[in-house]
N, C-alpha and C positions, 0 to 999 in steps of 0.2 A: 470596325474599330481600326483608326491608323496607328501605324508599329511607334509604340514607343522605347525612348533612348534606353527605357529599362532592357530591354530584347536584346542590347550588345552589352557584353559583360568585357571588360580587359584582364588582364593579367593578374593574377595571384597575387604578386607583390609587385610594384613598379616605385623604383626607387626616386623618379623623379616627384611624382605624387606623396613620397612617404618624406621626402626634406621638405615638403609645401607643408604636410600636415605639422612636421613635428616644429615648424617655425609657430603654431599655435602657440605651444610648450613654452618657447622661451621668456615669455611677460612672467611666468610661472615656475622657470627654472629650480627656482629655491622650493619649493614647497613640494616639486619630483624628485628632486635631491635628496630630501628627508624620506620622502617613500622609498626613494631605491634602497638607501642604508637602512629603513625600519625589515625592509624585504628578502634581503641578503641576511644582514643579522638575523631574520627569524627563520630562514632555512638552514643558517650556520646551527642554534638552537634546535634544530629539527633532526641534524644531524648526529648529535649531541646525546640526544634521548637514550634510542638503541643503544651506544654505546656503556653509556652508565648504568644500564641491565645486564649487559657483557661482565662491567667490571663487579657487581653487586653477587653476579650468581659464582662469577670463578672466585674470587676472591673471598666473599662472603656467605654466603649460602650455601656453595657444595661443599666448606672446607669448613662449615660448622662454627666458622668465626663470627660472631654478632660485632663485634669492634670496629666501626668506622662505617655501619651499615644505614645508623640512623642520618648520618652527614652526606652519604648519599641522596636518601631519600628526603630531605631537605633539597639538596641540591635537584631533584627531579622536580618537585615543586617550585622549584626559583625560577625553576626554566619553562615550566608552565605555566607562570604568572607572568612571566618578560616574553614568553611567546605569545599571548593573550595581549598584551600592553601593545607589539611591535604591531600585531593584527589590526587591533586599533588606530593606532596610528596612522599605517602605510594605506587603510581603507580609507581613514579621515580625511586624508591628504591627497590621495585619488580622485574621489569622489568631488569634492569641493574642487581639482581642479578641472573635470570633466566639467562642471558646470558652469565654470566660468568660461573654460571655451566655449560653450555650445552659446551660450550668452554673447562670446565678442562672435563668433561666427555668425550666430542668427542675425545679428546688427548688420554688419557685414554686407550679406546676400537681401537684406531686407531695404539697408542703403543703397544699394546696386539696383534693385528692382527700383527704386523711387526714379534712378536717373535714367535708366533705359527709354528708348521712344516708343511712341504707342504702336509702330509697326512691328516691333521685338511682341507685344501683347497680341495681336493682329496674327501672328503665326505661331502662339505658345499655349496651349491651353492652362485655365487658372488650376487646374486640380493639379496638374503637373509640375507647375511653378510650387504649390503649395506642398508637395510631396519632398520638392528639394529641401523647404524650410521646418521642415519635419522633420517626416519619418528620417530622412538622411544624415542629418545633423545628429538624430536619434542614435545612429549607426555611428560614428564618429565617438560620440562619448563611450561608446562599450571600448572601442580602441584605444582610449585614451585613459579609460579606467581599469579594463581587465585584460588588456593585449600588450601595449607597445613599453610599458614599467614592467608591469606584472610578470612578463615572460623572463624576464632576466633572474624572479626567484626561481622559476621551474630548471633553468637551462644552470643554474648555480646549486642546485638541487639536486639533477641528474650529475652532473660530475662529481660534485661533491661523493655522494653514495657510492659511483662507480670507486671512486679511488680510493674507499674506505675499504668496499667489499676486498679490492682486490690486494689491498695492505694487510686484513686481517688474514684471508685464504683465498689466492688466487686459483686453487681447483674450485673451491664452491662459487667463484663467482663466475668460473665459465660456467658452470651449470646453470646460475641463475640467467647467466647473458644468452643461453643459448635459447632462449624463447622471441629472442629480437626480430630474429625474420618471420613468424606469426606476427607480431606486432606490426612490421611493418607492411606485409601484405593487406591488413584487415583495416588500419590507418589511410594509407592508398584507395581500399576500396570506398570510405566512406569520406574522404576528403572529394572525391569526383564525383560522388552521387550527392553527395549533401553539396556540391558548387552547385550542379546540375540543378538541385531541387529549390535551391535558393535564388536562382534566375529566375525558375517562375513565378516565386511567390513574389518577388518584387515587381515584376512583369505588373502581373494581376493585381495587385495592390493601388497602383499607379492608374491602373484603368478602373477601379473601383474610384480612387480620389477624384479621378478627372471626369467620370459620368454621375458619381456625386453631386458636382458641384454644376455639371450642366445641366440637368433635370430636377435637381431642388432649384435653381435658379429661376426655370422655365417651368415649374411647378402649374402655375396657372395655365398655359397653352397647352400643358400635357390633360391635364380637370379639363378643359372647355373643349376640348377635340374627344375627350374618353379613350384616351391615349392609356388609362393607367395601366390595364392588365397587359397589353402589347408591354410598355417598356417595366411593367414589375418582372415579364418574362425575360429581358433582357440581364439586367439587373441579377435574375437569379441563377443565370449559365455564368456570367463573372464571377456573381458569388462561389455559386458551386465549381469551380475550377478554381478558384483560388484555396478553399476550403479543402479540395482535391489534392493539391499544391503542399499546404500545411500535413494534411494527412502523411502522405508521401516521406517528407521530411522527418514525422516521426518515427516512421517506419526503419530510418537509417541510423536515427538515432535511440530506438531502441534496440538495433543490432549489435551498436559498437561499443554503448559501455557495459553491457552485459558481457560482450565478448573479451574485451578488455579482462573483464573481473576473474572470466574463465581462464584467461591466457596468466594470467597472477596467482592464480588459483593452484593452475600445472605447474610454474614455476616452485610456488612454493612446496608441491609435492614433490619436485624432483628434487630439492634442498631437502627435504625432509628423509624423502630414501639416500642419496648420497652423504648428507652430512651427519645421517643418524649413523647409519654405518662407519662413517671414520670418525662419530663422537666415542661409539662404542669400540673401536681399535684403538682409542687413544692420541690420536693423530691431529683432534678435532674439540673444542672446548666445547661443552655445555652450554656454557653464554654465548660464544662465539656462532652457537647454530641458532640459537631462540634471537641475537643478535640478525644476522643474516636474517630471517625470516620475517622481521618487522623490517630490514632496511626493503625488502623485497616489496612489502607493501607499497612503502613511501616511494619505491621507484614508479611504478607504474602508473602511480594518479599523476606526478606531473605528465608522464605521454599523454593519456587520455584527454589532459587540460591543453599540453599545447596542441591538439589536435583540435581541440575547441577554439582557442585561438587561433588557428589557422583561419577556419569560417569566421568568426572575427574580423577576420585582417582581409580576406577575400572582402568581405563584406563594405569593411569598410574602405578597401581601393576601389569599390563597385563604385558606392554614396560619392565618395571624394570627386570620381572623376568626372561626374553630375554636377556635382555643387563648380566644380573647380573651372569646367566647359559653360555656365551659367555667369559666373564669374570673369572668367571672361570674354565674358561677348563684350565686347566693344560697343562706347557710349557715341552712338553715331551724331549726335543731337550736343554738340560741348558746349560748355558751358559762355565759348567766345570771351572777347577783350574788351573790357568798359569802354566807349568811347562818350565823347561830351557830345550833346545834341546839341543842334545849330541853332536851336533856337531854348537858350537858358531863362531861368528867371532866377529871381533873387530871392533870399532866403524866408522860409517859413514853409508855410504848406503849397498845396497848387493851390490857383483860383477857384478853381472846381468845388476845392474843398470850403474854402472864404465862403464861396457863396452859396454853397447848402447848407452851413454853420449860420449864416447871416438870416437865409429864410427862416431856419427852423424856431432860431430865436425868437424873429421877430411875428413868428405866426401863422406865416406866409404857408407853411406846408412846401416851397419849392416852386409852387405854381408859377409865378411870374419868370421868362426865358432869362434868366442873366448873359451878360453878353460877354462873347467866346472868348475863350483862355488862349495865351500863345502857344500849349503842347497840345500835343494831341494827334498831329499829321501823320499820316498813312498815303505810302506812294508804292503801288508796282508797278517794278518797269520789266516788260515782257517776259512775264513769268508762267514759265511752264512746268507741270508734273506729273509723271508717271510712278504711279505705285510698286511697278516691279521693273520699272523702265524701260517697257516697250510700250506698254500700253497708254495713251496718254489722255488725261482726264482733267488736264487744263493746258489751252495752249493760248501763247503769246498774250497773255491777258496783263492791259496795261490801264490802269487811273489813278489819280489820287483823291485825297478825303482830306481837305483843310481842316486845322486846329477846331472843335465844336461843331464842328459841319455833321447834320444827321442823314446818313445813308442807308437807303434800304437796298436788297441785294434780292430778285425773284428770279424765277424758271422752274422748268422743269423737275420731274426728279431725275438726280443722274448728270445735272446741268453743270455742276462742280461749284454748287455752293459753298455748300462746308469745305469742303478741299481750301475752299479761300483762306477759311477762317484758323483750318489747321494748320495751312503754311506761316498763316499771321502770327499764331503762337508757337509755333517754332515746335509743333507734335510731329512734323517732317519738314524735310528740308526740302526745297524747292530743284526740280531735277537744270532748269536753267532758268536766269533773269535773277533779279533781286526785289526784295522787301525793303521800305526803310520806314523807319520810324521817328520820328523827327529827326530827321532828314540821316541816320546812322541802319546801316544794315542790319538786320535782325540777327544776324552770322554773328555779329561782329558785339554785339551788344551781351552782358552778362546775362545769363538767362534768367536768375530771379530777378537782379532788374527791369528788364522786359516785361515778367510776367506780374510784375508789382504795376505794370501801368494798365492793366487789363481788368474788367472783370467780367466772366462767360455767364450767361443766362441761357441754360439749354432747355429743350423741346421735355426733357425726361430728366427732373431733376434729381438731382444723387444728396439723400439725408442720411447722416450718421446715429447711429445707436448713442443717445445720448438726451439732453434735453434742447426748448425752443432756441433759446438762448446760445447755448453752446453750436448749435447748427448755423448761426448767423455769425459768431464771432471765429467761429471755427479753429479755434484754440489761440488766436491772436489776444495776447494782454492787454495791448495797445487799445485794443477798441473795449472804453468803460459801458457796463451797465446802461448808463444814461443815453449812449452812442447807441446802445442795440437799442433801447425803444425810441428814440428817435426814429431810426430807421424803416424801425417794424412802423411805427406811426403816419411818416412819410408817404410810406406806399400802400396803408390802410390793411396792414397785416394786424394793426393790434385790435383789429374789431372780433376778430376770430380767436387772437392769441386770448382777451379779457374773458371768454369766455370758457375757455378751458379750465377744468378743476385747480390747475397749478400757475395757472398762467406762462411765465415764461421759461418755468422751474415744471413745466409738463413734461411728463418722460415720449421721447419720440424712438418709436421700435425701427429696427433695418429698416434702411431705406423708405422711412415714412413711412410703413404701412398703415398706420392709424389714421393719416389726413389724407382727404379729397388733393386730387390734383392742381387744385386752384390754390388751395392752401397752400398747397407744396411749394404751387409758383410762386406765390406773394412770398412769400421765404427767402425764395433766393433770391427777390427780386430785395428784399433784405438784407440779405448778405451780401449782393452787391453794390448795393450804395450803404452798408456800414466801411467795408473798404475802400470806398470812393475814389474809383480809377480814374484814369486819364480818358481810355476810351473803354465804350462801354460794345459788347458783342450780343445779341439775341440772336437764336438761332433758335425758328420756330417759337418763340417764349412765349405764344397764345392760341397752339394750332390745337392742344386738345381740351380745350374748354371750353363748357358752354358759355350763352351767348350774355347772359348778367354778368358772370364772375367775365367773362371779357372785358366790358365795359370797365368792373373797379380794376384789370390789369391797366385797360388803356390810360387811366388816370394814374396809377402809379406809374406807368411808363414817361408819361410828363415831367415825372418829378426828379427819374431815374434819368432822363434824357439832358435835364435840365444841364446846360455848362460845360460838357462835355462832348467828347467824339462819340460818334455814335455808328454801330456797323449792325443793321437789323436783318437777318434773314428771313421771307415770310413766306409763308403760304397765303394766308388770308390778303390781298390785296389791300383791302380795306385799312388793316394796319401798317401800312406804310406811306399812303396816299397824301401827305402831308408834310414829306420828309425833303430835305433840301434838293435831295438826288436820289435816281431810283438806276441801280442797274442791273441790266435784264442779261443773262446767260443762257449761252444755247448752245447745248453740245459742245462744253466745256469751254469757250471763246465767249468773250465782253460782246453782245450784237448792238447793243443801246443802251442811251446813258440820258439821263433828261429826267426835270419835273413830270410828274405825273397827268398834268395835260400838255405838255410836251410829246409823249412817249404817247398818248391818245392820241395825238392830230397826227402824228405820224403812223400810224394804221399800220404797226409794223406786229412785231408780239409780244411787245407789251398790251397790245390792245386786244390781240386776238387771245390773251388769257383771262386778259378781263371780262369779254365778251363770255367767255366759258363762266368762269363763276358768278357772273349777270344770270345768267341763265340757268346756273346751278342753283341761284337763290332763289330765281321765278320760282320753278319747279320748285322747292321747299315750303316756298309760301306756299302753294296751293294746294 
């Protein structure tokens, strides 16, 4: 298991992270404003109490005077119904604004993830990522509900009391004060063991989330190897250390407030021997002692609470400095400056689009090649890339792909295929050379405009929890009803969709599990011509399907190819053998470039692959 960011803990309080937090606050100001005042007044109220027993017993009760006794106790009740009222309130007002922070933060760090590059994903585990938009956030709202307002009534509460005791009898309240240093050795001991104990449970948590999400993910390869008891064994030593962890932590916390309760307990026995004795000399009111002994209560629960809030606040400088380190990583991938392609057209749709609107109408299906649109061009000029930048996994690779021109792209594995395709959509940046896209840098170009001229056809397509239809429009409004069965129709998805119970309105579970592969493909082969890009990218789009459901791909790919650029990665040879231009990579460099009996009569390897899967199909057929 590698160390996660949980394993380093900072500072108790760090006051640069606590003006980042409290800038949450400010959209909210008014509605902490009202809590701080329902909060203070209701400790002003608290202090209040004790008092009006003081004045009920000397006044009224030991002096046998009933007269003015009932206007007290009215008055006790007023103040326990506007204490009850302010509780209300300063919670209401809390609470509702902890969740709207957690709400603008969660947006926040979830906006932030959308913009990061896939290489930030590439070195971040998803259970970890998923921890920050959590449980952390989770942490945040306790701060923000019962810490960073709240503590102003504790700390308004102990002074207050202090300056009462010591107004009404400053001997009984050094007696009561003198239990302070118990307090504060016993606060000490469980502020450090309970930081200590709350490292690991976050530690462990964190690596619960993140082997969660890798082995429910990999579910299937852990079942097909009989992997489960090995990793349920894994699995239960986290568990059980984290479990271990919580234990621990109760342990600390059933020490201190019980201890606490003891140390309140003594106090109020030494008030009890001291102040009985000088109530009994006369020196010491009746009220003034049964006073003192509630206020003695009321002292020591706020310690014990800011002592909670302490862990709180630890807790949540832990979360923050997570979330705030996530936050700022830097969007390596920006968003660049619009610039005008060199080759414009005039208003309306692209042609592309004209002309799969024109067939679909007229019945056509697509079939027929419409002749090439003026965008579309794709030009590298000696572009090379390293992942970590030594290593390098494409070098000096230079061609271009005219407006509709269909390209197939083969080699090896490892050959720096895809690398092409990701530098093309700008999921990294190229370590030197340039990309242009009709005829403007890919740098330079907006990146949802960029990625509006695109649509990716991958080897392992990605479906969302949701229904047919909704997975082809992918929350796009723009594209009607009539546009998604078009599409689905186009590429022969609706033979499959008409037969499902709901048709297009079928519920589609994570990531497709319900449909064959083929299915899945014809889908996105769906969704990418309802978007209907400028250039079209397959990557692998037919390597794991059998060899029927190929055929109905190849025919939608006609259709899907039709008017557009085209950039097909293959395995299968067969599928690209008919493409304008085929280029062959090898060990990360452009070796050959040519029609497909071009690239044959030159006996280089393009042929010597072909010759491999010649012979790989011999062998099948027989």
């Amino acid at each position: 298991m590698s160390v996660h960011d949980e394993e380093v803990l900072g500072k108790a309080y760090d006051s640069v992270l606590m003006r980042r937090l409290l800038r949450y606050l400010l959209p909210y100001r008014s509605l902490v404003a009202i809590a701080l005042v329902a909060i203070i007044a209701g400790a002003a109220l608290q202090l209040a109490q004790p008092y009006l027993v003081k004045v009920a017993i000397d006044r009224h009760i030991q002096p046998g005077n009933l007269a003015g006794l009932d206007r007290i106790a009215l008055a006790f009740l007023a103040i326990l119904f506007a204490s009850f009222s302010l509780e209300f309130l300063q919670t209401w007002m809390l609470q509702t604004t902890g969740q709207r922070i957690m709400f603008d933060m969660r947006l926040q760090i979830y906006r932030h993830l959308q913009e990061l590059d896939v290489q930030f994903y590439d070195r971040n585990p998803v259970g970890r990522l998923m921890t920050r938009v959590t449980t952390d956030v989770d942490v945040l709202n306790d701060l923000f509900t019962a810490g960073v307002v709240s503590i102003f009534g504790d700390v308004f509460m102990l002074a207050g009391i202090m300056i009462v005791l010591v107004v009404m009898d400053w001997r009984l309240a050094l007696v009561a004060f003198s239990v302070l240093p118990l307090i504060a050795v016993v606060t000490q001991w469980f502020r450090r063991n309970a930081r200590e104990s709350y490292r690991v449970v976050r530690t462990l948590i964190a690596r619960i989330n993140a082997f969660l999400q890798e082995h429910i993910t990999g579910m299937s390869t852990v079942q097909l190897f009989r992997q489960e008891r090995r990793i349920l064994g894994q699995f239960n030593d986290i568990n059980r250390r984290h479990r271990d962890a919580n234990v621990d932590s109760i342990f600390y916390y059933a020490v201190f407030y019980p201890a606490i309760e003891i140390i309140g307990a003594l106090a109020a026995a030494l008030i009890i021997w001291f102040g009985g004795g000088w109530t009994i000399r006369g020196t010491l009111t009746l009220g003034s002692l049964v006073a003192f002994l509630q206020y003695s209560q009321r002292f020591f629960r706020p310690i014990s609470d800011m002592s909670e809030k302490f862990n709180v606040l630890q807790a949540a400088m832990a979360s923050s400095e997570r979330i705030f380190k996530l936050l700022d990583t830097p969007v390596k991938i920006g968003a660049g400056q619009p610039l005008e392609p060199r080759h414009t057209v005039g208003p309306g749709p692209p042609p592309s689009l004209k002309l799969w609107r024109t067939a679909v109408a007229s019945g056509e299906g697509g079939q027929a090649r419409p002749e090439r649109p003026s965008t579309g061009s794709i030009a590298f000029e000696d572009v090379s890339f390293a992942y970590n930048g030594t290593d390098y996994v494409l070098r000096n690779v230079s061609f271009e792909v005219a407006p509709g021109e269909r390209v197939g792209i083969v080699g090896a594995t490892g050959a720096g295929k895809s690398t092409l395709i990701n530098l093309l959509l700008r999921f990294y940046d190229t370590t030197s050379g340039r990309i242009l896209v009709d005829g403007a840098d890919v740098r330079q170009i907006d990146l949802q405009q960029l990625r509006d001229k695109f649509s990716l056809v991958l080897q392992d397509v990605h479906l969302f929890s949701g229904t047919i239809a909704s997975n082809i429009r992918l929350g796009t409004a723009a594209i009607t009803d009539e546009q998604v069965r078009a599409a689905a129709r186009a590429v022969h998805a609706d033979r499959f969709i008409g037969e499902l119970p709901q048709g297009y309105e079928h519920p589609v579970a994570e990531r497709g599990a319900t449909l064959s592969v083929g299915q899945k493909q014809l889908l996105s082969f769906a969704r990418a011509l309802a978007f209907d890009p400028e250039i079209l990218v397959l990557d692998e789009a037919t390597s794991s399907v059998d060899t029927e459901t190929e055929l109905t791909i190849r025919d939608a790919l006609k259709v899907l190819m039709a008017g557009r650029t085209t950039l097909a990665i293959a395995h299968r040879l067969s599928t690209i053998q008919d493409m304008d231009k085929i280029l062959v990579m090898h060990h990360g460099e452009l070796r050959e470039a040519g029609t497909h009996q071009e690239l044959l009569a030159w006996r280089g390897i393009y042929y010597k692959l072909y010759q491999l899967q010649f012979k790989d199909q011999e062998l099948l057929s027989r």
